[in-house]
TORKOL-4160 file (C-alpha; in steps of 0.2 Angstrom, whole numbers, padded with zeros to 4 digits, m for minus):
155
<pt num="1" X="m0034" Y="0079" Z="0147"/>
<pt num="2" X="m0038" Y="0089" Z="0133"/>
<pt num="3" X="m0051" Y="0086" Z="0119"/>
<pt num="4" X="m0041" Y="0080" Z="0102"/>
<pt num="5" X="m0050" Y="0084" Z="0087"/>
<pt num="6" X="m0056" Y="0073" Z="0073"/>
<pt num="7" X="m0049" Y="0076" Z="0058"/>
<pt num="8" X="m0059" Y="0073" Z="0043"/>
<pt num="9" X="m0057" Y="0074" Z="0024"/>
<pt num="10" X="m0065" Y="0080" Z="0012"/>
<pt num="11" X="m0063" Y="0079" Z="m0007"/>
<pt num="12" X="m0069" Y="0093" Z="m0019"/>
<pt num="13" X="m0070" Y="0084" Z="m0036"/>
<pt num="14" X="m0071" Y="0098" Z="m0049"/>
<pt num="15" X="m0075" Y="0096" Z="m0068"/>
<pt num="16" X="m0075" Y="0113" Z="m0079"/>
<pt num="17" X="m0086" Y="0116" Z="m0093"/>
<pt num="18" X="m0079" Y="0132" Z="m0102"/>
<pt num="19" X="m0080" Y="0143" Z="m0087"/>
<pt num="20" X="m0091" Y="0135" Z="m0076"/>
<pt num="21" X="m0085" Y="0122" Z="m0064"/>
<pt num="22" X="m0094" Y="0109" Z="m0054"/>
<pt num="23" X="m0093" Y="0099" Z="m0039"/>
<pt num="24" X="m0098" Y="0084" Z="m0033"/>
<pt num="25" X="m0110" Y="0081" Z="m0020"/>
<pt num="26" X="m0116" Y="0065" Z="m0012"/>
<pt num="27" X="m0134" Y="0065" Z="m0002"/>
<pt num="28" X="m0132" Y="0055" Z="0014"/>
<pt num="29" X="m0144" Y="0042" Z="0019"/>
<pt num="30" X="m0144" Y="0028" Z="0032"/>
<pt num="31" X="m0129" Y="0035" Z="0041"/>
<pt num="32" X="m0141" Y="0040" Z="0055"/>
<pt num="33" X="m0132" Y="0059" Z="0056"/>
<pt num="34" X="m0139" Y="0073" Z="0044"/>
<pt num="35" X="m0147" Y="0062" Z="0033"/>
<pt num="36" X="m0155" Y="0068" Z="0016"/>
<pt num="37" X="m0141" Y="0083" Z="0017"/>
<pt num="38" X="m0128" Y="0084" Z="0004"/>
<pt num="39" X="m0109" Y="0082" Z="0008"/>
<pt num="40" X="m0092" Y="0078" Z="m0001"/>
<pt num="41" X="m0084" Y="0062" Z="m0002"/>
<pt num="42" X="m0077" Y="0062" Z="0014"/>
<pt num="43" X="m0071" Y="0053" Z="0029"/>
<pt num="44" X="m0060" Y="0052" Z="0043"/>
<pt num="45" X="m0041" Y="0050" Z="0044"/>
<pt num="46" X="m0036" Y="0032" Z="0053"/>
<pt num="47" X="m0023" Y="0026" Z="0063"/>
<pt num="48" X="m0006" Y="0024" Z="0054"/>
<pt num="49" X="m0014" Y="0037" Z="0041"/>
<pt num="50" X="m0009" Y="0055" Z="0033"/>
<pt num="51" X="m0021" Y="0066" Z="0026"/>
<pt num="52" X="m0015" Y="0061" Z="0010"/>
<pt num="53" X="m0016" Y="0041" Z="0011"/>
<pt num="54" X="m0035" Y="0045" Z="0020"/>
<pt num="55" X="m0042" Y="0056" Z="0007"/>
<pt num="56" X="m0036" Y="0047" Z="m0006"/>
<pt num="57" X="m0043" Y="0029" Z="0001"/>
<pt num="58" X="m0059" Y="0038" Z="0006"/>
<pt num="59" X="m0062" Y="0044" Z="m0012"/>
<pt num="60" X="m0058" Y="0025" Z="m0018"/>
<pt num="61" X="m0071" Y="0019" Z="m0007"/>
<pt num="62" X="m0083" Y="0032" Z="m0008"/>
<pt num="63" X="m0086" Y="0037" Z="m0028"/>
<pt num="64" X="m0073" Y="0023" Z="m0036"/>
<pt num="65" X="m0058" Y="0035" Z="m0042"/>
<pt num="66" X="m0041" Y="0030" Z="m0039"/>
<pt num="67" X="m0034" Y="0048" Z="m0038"/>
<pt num="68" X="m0014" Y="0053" Z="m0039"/>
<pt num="69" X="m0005" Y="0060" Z="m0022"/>
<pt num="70" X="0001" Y="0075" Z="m0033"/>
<pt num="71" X="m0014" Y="0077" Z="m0041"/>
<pt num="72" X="m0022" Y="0083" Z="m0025"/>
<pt num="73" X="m0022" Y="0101" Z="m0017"/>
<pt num="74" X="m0023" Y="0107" Z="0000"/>
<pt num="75" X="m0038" Y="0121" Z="m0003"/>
<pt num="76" X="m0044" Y="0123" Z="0014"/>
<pt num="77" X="m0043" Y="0121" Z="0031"/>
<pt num="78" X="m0055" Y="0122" Z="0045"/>
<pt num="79" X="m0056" Y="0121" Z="0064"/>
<pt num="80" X="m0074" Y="0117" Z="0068"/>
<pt num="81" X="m0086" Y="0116" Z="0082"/>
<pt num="82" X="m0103" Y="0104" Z="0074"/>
<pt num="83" X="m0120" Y="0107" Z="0085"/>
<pt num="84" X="m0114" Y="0090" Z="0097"/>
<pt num="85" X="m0099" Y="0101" Z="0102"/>
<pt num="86" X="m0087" Y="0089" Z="0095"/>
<pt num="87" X="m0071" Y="0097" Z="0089"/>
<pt num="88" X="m0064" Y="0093" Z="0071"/>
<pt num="89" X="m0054" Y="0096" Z="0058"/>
<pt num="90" X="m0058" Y="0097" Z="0041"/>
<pt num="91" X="m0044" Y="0096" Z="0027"/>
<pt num="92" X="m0052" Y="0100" Z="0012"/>
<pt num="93" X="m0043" Y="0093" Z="m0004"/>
<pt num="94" X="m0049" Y="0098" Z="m0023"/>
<pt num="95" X="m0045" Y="0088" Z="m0040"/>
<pt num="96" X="m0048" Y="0091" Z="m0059"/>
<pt num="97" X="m0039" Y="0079" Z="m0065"/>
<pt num="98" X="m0044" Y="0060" Z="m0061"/>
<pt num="99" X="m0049" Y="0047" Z="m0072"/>
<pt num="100" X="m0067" Y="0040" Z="m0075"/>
<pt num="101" X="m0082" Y="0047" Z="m0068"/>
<pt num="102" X="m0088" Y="0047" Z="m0051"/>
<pt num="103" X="m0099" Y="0032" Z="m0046"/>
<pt num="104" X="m0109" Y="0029" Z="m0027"/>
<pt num="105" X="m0099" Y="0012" Z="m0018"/>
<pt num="106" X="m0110" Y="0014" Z="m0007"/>
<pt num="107" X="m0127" Y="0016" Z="m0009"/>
<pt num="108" X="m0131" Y="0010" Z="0009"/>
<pt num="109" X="m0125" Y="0025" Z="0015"/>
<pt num="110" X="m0128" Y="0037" Z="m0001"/>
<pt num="111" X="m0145" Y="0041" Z="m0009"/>
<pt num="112" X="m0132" Y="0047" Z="m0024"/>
<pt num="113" X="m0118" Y="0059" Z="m0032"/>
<pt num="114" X="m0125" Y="0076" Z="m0041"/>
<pt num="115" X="m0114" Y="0088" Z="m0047"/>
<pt num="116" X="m0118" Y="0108" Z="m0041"/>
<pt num="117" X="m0110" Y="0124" Z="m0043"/>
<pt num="118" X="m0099" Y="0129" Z="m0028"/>
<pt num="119" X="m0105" Y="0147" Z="m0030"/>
<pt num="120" X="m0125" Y="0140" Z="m0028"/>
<pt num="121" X="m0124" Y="0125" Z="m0017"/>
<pt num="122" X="m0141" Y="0118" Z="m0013"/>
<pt num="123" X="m0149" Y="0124" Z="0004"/>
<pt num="124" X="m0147" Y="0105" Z="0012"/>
<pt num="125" X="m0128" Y="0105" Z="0011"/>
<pt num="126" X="m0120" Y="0102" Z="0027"/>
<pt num="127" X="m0113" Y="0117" Z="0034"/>
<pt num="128" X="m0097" Y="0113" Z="0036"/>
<pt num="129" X="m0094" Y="0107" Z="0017"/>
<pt num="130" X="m0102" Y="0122" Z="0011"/>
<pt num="131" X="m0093" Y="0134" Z="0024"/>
<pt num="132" X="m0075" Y="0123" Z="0016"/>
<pt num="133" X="m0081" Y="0124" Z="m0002"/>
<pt num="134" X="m0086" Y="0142" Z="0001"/>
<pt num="135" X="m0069" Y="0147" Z="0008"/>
<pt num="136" X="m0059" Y="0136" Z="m0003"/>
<pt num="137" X="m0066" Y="0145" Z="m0018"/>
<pt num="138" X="m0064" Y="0162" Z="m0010"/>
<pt num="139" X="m0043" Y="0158" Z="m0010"/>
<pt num="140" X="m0046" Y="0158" Z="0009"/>
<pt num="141" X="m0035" Y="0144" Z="0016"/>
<pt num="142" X="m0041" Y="0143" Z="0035"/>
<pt num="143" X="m0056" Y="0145" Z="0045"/>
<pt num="144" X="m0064" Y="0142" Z="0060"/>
<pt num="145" X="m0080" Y="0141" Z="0064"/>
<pt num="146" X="m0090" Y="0136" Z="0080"/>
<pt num="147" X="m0111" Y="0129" Z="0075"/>
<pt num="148" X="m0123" Y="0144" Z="0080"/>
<pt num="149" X="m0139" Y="0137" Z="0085"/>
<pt num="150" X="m0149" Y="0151" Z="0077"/>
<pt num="151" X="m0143" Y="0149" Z="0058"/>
<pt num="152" X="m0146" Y="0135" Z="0048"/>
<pt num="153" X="m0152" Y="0119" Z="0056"/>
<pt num="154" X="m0146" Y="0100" Z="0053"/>
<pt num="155" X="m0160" Y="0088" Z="0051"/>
């Protein structure tokens, strides 16, 4: 039988000051998997779920912001290979408009939210966020990318 991907999430939570826009990050901690490395709010899609539902619920439960179906964009999407040689999916979503701020539900699992610039994310960002933000900013709407053990390391 065939490997099935995962298919993850993944929320790019934008705010604009004049011409520069942001975006949130979370640093991981506890989870026991790239720990200390920055990621978006993200998750997996559950059973009985759409990307949609799963991006949305994950973003409730992660940062606290209920956000609106059509608020939501479908920015990027990526067939990728991480360093275990799992296969997954990544659907990347982006949103400007939301109500409230972000807040860490769960600081058992996140060391805290900081906000970046997608064109100068910080060097401990899991690869395949930065990859997904980096192509999702580019106007590039798929990709796929198998881990190569000589670039950057994940612990």
């Amino acid at each position: 039988m065939p490997a099935r991907p995962i298919n993850d999430v993944m929320i790019i939570l934008e705010r604009r000051f004049g011409e520069t826009t942001e975006i949130c990050l979370a640093e991981r901690r506890n989870t026991g998997y790239a720990d200390g490395r920055l990621n978006l709010p993200s998750g997996k899609v559950e059973e009985g779920e759409d990307i949609f539902d799963a991006v949305i619920r994950e973003t409730h439960e992660e940062v606290g912001l209920r956000l609106h179906r059509d608020a939501l964009r479908l920015v990027h999407v990526m067939y990728f290979r991480n360093p275990e040689g799992e296969t997954r999916i990544g659907w990347f979503f982006a949103v400007s408009e939301y109500r409230g701020e972000p807040v860490n539900q769960e600081p058992a699992k996140c060391a805290g939210l900081s906000w970046h610039r997608p064109d100068d994310l910080p060097d401990n960002t899991v690869r395949y966020n930065a990859l997904g933000i980096g192509h999702a900013f580019k106007g590039e709407p798929t990709s796929a990318h198998w881990h190569d053990w000589d670039e950057v390391g994940w612990s």
